[in-house]
Phi, psi and omega in degrees: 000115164273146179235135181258138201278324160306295179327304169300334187297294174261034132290278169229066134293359155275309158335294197322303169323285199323275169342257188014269154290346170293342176287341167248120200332280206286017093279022091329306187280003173282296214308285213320314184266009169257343178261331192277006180245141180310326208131288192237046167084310230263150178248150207228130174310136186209145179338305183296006195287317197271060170237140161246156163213128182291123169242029178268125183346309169319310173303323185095353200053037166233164184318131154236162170322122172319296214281341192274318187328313186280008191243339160282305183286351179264337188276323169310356198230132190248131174090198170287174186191128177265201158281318182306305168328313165321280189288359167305303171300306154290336165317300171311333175282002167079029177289156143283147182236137152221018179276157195284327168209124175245018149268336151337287188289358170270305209291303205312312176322312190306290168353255172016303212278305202289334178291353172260356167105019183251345170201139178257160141328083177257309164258143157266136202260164184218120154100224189266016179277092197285171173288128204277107186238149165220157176273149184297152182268179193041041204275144168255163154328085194267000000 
């Protein structure tokens, strides 16, 4: 099997490209709603929907992890904390969300963290009343 090597070549330098602009939030979020969008409103789901993406220094302007994000932003928070609270926070923190509901994916997380002992439910929530969460204290990073 032979391969022509030009071709490959400028593959990639296009990839390269792609990395590129994926690398700056806010041309991530163009691509992300120019390649998952129709067009005619409806938004159509995609791998890139669970990436958050970060412009704060710390990140570097590169992808981060749904689970790592909220656990940084929950170790970082004193006291009680809902979901809202979470994306809020991130928000203020310059995240891009491009999941379709990011409060869903915050809630799955919290789970996650609580079924593992890093942070408890201290009120439950019923109706339009969310769930209250704090973190354990002396919880790592698991």
């Amino acid at each position: 099997m032979a391969f022509d090597i030009k071709k490959l070549d400028e593959r990639i330098e296009k990839l390269k490209q792609l990395r590129a602009i994926a690398s700056d939030p806010e041309m991530a979020y163009l691509l992300q709603e120019f390649v998952s969008g129709s067009g005619n409103g409806n938004r159509h789901l995609s791998p890139l929907d669970e990436i958050v993406v970060s412009n704060d220094s710390q990140a570097s302007n590169e992808e981060k992890g749904l689970t790592e994000t909220v656990h940084a932003i929950c170790q970082s928070t004193s006291g009680k904390f809902t979901v809202r609270d979470v994306r809020e926070k991130m928000q203020q923190n310059g995240f891009i969300f491009v999941a379709k509901n990011p409060d869903v994916a915050i809630g799955t997380v919290l789970r996650r963290m609580e079924s593992k002992g890093t942070l408890k439910i201290v009120v439950h929530g019923a109706g339009r009343r969310p769930n209250m969460f704090e973190m354990m204290k002396n919880s790592a990073r698991d």
